[in-house]
N, C-alpha and C positions, 0 to 999 in steps of 0.2 A: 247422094244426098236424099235424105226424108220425103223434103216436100221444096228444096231449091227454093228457100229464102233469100230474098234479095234487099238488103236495107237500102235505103236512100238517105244521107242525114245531113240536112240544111245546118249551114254552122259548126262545122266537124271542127277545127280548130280552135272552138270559144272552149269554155274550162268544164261545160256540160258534153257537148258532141265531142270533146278527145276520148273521154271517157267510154262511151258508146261505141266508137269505134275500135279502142282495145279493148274492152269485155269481150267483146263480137267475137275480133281475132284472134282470143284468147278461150275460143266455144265455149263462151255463156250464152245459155247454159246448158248444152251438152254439144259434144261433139256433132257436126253436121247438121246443126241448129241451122246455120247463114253458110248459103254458098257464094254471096257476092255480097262483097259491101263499098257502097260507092259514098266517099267523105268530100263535100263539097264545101271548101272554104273561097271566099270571096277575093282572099288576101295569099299572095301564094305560097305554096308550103307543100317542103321536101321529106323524103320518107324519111333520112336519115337526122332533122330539124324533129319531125314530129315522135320521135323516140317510138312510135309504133311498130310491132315488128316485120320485117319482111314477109309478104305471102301472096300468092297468088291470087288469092280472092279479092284483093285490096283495090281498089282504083280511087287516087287524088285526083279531084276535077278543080280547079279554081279559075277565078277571072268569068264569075259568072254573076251578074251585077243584077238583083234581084228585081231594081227599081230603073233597067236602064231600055230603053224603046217602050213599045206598045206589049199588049197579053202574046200575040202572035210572034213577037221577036224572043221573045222569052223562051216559048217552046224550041220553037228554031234552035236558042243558043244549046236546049240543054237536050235535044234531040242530036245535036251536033256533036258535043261536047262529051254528053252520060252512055257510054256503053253496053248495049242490054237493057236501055231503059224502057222499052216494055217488059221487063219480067220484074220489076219495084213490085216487091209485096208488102213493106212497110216504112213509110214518110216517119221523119221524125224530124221537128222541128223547133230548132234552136237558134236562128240565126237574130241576129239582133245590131239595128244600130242606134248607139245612144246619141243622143244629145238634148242639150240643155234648157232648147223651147220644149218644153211636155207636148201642144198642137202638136209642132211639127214633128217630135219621137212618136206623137201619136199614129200621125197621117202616114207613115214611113212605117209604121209596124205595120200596119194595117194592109196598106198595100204590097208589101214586100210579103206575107202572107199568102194573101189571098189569091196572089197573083205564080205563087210556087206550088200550090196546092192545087188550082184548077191546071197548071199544067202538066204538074204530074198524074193526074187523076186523069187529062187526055191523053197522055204518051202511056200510062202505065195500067191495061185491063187488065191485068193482073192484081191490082193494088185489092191488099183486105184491111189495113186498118193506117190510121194517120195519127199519130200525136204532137199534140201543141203545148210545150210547157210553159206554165205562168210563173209565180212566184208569191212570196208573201205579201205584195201589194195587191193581194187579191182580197184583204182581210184590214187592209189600209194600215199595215205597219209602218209606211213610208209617212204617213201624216202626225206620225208623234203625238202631242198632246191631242189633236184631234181622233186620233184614234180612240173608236169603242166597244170594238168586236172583245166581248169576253171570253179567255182564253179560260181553260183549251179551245183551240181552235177550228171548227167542224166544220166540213165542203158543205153540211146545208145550210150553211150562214146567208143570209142574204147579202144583196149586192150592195156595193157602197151607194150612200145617199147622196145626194145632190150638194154640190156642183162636182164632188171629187169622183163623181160616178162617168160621167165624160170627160175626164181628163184623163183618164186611166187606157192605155190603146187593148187593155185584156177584152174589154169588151165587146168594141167592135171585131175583133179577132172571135170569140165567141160568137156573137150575132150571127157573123156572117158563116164559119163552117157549122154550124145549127142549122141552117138555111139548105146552104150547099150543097148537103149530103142527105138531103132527103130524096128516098127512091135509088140510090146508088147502092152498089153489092160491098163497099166495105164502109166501116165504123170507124170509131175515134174514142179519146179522151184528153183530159187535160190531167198535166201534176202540177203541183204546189209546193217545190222545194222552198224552203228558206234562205238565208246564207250559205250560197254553195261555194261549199273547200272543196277545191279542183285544182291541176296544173293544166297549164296548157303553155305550147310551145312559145307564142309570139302575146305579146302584151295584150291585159284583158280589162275592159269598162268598169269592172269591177272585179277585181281578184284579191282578195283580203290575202289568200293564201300566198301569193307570192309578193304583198308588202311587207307581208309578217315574216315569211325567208328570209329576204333581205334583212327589212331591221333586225332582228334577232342574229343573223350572220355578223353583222355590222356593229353590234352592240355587243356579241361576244368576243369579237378582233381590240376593239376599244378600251370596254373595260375587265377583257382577262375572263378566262374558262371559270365557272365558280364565282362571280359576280351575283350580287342581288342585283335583281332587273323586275322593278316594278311595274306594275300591269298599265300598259300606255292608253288610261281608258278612265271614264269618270266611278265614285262607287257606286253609284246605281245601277248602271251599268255592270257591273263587277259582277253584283247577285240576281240580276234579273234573268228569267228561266226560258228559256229556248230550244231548240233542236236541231244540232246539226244538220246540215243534207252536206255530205261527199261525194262527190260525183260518180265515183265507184257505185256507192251504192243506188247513187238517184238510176244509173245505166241498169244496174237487176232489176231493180225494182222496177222500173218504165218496162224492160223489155219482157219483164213476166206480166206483166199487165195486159201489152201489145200481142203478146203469145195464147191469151186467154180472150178474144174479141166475144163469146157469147155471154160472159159473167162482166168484162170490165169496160164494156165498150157503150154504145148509146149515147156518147157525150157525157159520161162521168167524170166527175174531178176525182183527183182521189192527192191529200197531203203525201207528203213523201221525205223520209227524213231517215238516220241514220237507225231510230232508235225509237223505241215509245217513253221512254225517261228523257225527260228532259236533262240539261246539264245547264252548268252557270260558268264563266269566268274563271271563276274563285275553286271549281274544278278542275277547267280547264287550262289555264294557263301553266300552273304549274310545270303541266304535263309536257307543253310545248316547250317550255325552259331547258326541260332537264335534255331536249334532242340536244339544243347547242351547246348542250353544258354551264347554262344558267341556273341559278335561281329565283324563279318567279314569286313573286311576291304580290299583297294587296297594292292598288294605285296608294302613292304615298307624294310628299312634297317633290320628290326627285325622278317622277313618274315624264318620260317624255312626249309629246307629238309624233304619232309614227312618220309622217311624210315630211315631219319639218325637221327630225333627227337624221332624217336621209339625206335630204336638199343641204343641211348642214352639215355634213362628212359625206361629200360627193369626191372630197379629192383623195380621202383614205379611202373611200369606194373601188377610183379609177386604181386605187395600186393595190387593192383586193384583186380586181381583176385581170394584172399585168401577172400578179404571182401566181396567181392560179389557172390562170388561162383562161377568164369565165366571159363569154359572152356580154360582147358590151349594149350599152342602149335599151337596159332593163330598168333600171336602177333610176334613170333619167328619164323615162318613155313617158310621150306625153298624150299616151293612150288613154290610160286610168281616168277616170274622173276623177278631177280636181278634188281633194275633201271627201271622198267616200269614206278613207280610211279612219276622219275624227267622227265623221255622224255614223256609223257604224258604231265605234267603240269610246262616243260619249252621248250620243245622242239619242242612241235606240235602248232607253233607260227601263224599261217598260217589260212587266214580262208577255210574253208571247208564245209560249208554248203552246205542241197540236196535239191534236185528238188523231192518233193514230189509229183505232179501232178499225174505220174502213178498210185501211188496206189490209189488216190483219183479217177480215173476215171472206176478204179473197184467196186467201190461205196462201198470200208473202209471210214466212214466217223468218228470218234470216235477222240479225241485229249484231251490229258491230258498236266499240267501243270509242273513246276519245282520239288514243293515238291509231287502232286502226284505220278510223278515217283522213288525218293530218298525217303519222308516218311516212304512208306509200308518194301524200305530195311532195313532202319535201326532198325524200328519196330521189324520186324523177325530177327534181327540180336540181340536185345534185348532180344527176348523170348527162342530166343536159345542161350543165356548167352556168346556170344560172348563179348560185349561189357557191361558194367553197365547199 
């Protein structure tokens, strides 16, 4: 190997780190890039569950509880636990636990951070660069009508204004690796995906992509191959302009970034998303239609609820699943936040397109299409018997 990279990636299982860890294993992007990649999920999970493929370089760690003892137990667990973890050359960090006090998701990001990144930075002298991905609540898309960041949407945006400026845990996550890393031999950045379409093996706090499997599987058994299937979402929604992130590509895009510490590092944000063209809805659904053999159409009178068309055909569901052999406890998990799936596709009415310029002037030049990004989920959400 080149130079015996060693990835470390907090949250390997969420629907960002599956991704990361099969590009890796898949030498993105070239052969002998990564000679160890160590995927640390909290929750546990088998190589042949995580559809990744067999190899040598792989090590699953889980059952390591970010927020559980003191700073010193921590190390302990994951000096214990992480094989070779002095030779980590690059942190990546996605782990996330949601819930629905914002304080306490705050206090809980924050430390569950700060608390993985100063112990790999003890265990790992090797370590050259760390990243922390944010999202688009960086730009306050999650505040709706209070939203005023004029899009497109540029990393020199200032910070949100007061009070939603400390409610947001990006912050203090900021603050403190800004601090941290001063006088230390490696660097960092942060990205900025949008709505990430991703699969991941075990249910996720937010996975649009694997509601939208389901109901579309479930709406095609229903109402017949060749159905109109109106877009389950308000029409403002429908036309308003955004940018995908697919996890596929948020994994290139991070790890060429990570690969480049003198041009992309110092604590840059940089957006990150499928494409410099926005897309809408009224694009994009179609497109998702015609995978199950629908037809997508504008939201109209006969347009449904995604989570409440599911909850309501959970018994045609269970004998989806008996005929087809598909993994149960999807379909029902009561992982998802509640309602992501309406304020998502009626609430975020607004457009929100980014300024992709920066990372293009790091010279990522690479851009995929609609169903490139959506195809390959549904695909692996097929092969691991999620959906028919």
């Amino acid at each position: 190997m080149a130079r015996g990279r060693h990835a470390l990636i907090f949250g390997a299982s969420g629907v960002t780190g599956w991704a990361f860890v099969n590009e890796m294993l898949h030498d993105y992007p070239k052969t002998g890039t990564w000679s160890q990649v160590t995927a640390l999920s909290n929750r546990p999970l088998t190589l042949e569950d995580s559809l990744w493929p067999k190899d040598d370089r792989l090590r699953i760690v889980s059952g390591i509880d970010l927020l559980k003892g003191d700073q010193d137990d921590l190390a302990a667990a994951m000096k214990d636990k992480i094989s070779d973890i002095d030779t980590v050359t690059h942190a990546y960090y996605f782990a996330y636990k949601g819930n629905k006090d914002v304080m306490q998701e705050l206090k809980d990001a924050e430390a569950m951070f700060r608390r993985a990144i100063t112990a790999t930075d003890c265990l790992s002298p090797k370590l050259e660069f760390v990243v922390l991905q944010l999202g688009a609540k960086i730009y306050g898309c999650h505040l709706l009508e209070e939203s005023y960041l004029v899009p497109p949407l540029r990393e020199d945006y200032p910070r949100l204004r007061q009070p939603y400026h400390d409610q947001l845990f990006y912050h203090p996550q900021l603050d403190w690796i800004a601090s941290y890393c001063k006088g230390k031999k490696w660097t960092w950045c942060d990205t900025r995906p949008d709505i990430i379409i991703g699969f991941t093996p075990n249910s996720n706090f937010y996975g649009l992509a694997n509601s939208l499997g389901v109901y579309l599987s479930l709406y095609a058994h229903l109402e017949g191959k060749g159905a109109e299937c109106p877009f389950p979402g308000s029409a403002k929604v429908w036309v308003a302009k955004t940018n995908d992130s697919s996890s596929d590509m948020i994994a290139r895009e991070t790890i060429y970034l990570s690969l480049h510490p003198e041009t992309c590092g110092n604590g840059e944000g940089f957006n990150i998303a499928d494409s410099g063209q926005w897309e809408t809805w009224s694009n994009k659904w179609p497109q998702l239609c015609s995978y199950f053999g629908l037809r997508g159409v504008a939201p109209n009178s006969n347009s449904q609820e995604v989570r409440a068309y599911i909850k309501n055909h959970l018994f045609e569901w269970k004998q989806l699943e008996q005929k087809h052999k598909l993994r149960s406890g999807i379909a029902d998990s009561d992982v998802p936040l509640d309602g992501f799936e309406y304020f998502l596709l009626n609430q975020l009415d607004f457009d929100r397109q980014y300024d992709m310029s920066k990372l293009k002037s790091k010279g990522f030049a690479q851009e995929i299409g609609v169903m490139e990004g959506w195809e390959p989920v549904f695909n692996r959400m097929r092969k691991a018997k999620i959906i028919p």
